[in-house]
C-alpha positions as CSV (number, residue, x, y, z in Angstrom):
1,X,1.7,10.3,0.4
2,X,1.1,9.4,3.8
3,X,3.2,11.5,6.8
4,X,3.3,11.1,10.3
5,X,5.1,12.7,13.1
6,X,4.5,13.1,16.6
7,X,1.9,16.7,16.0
8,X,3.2,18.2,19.1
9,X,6.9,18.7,19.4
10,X,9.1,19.9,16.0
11,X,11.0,17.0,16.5
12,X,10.4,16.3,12.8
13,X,13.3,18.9,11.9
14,X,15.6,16.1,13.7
15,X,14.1,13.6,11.2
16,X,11.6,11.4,13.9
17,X,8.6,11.9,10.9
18,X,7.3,8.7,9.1
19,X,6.6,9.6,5.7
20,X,5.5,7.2,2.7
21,X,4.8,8.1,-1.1
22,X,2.2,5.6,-3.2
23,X,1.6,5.9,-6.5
24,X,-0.9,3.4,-9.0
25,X,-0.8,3.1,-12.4
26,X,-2.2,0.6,-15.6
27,X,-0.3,-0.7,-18.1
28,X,-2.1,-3.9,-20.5
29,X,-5.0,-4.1,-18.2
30,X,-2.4,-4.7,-15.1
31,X,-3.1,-2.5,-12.3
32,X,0.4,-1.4,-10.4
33,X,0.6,-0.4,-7.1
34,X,3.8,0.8,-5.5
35,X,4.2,1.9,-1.7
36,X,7.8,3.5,-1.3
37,X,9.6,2.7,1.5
38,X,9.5,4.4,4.8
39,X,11.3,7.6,5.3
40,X,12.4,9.3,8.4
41,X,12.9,7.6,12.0
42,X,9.8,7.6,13.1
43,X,8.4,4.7,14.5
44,X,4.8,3.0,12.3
45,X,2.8,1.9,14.8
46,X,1.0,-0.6,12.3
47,X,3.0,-3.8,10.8
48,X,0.6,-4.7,8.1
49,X,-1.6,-2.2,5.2
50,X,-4.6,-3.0,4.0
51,X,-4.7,-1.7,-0.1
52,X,-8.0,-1.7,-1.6
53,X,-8.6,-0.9,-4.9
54,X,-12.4,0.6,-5.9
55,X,-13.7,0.7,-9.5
56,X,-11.4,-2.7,-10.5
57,X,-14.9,-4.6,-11.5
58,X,-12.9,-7.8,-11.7
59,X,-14.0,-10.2,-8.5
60,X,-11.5,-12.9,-10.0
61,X,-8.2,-10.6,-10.2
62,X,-5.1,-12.2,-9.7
63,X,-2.1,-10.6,-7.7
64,X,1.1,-11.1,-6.8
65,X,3.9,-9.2,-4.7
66,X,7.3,-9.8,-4.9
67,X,6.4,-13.1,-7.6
68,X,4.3,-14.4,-5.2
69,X,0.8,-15.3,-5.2
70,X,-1.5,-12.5,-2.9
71,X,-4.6,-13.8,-1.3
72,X,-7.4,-10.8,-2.0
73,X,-10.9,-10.6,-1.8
74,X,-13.7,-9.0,-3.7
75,X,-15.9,-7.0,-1.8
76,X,-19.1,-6.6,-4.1
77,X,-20.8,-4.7,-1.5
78,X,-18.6,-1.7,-2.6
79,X,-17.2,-2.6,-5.6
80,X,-13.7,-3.2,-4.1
81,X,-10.7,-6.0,-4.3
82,X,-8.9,-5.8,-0.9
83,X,-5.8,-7.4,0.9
84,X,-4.1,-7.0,4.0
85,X,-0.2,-7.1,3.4
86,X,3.2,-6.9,5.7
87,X,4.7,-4.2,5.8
88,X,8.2,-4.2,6.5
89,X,9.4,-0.5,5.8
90,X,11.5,-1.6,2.8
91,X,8.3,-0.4,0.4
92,X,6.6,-2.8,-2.3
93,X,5.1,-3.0,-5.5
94,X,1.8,-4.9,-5.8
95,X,0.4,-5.9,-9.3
96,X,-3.1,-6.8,-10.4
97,X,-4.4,-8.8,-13.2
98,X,-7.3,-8.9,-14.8
């Protein structure tokens, strides 16, 4: 879960916080990656999130968000696939394929 608020007022008790649960799981060697959408009023300064996923030891992986195709690299250097998303707020769920 990732939460932000403003960390000086308690203007979170009026709802201006940002918060966002993840979760990952693997089902028939498909890695699943949801990011819930954004809850609260409080502004995101960022518009896109980079996921990367360590321990995945497959450079060619193919993903897809939404049905479409997602451009990702592999990062051998630390054993990571990476890609840099929108994010709109409205949450998504990323698969990836062996």
């Amino acid at each position: 879960m990732l939460y932000v608020d403003d960390g000086v007022s308690f203007d979170f008790k009026q709802g201006k916080f940002l918060r966002m649960e993840s979760s990952c799981s693997v089902e028939d060697n498909t890695l699943h990656v949801r990011v819930g959408p954004h809850q609260g009023n409080f502004s995101a300064w960022w518009s896109q999130i980079t996921i990367e996923v360590y321990g995945w030891a497959v450079p060619g992986a193919h993903a897809k968000l939404a049905g479409e195709d997602v451009k990702g690299t592999w990062n051998s250097t630390i054993n990571a696939w990476q890609t840099t998303i929108p994010d709109s707020g409205k949450g998504l769920d990323l698969t990836l394929e062996q």
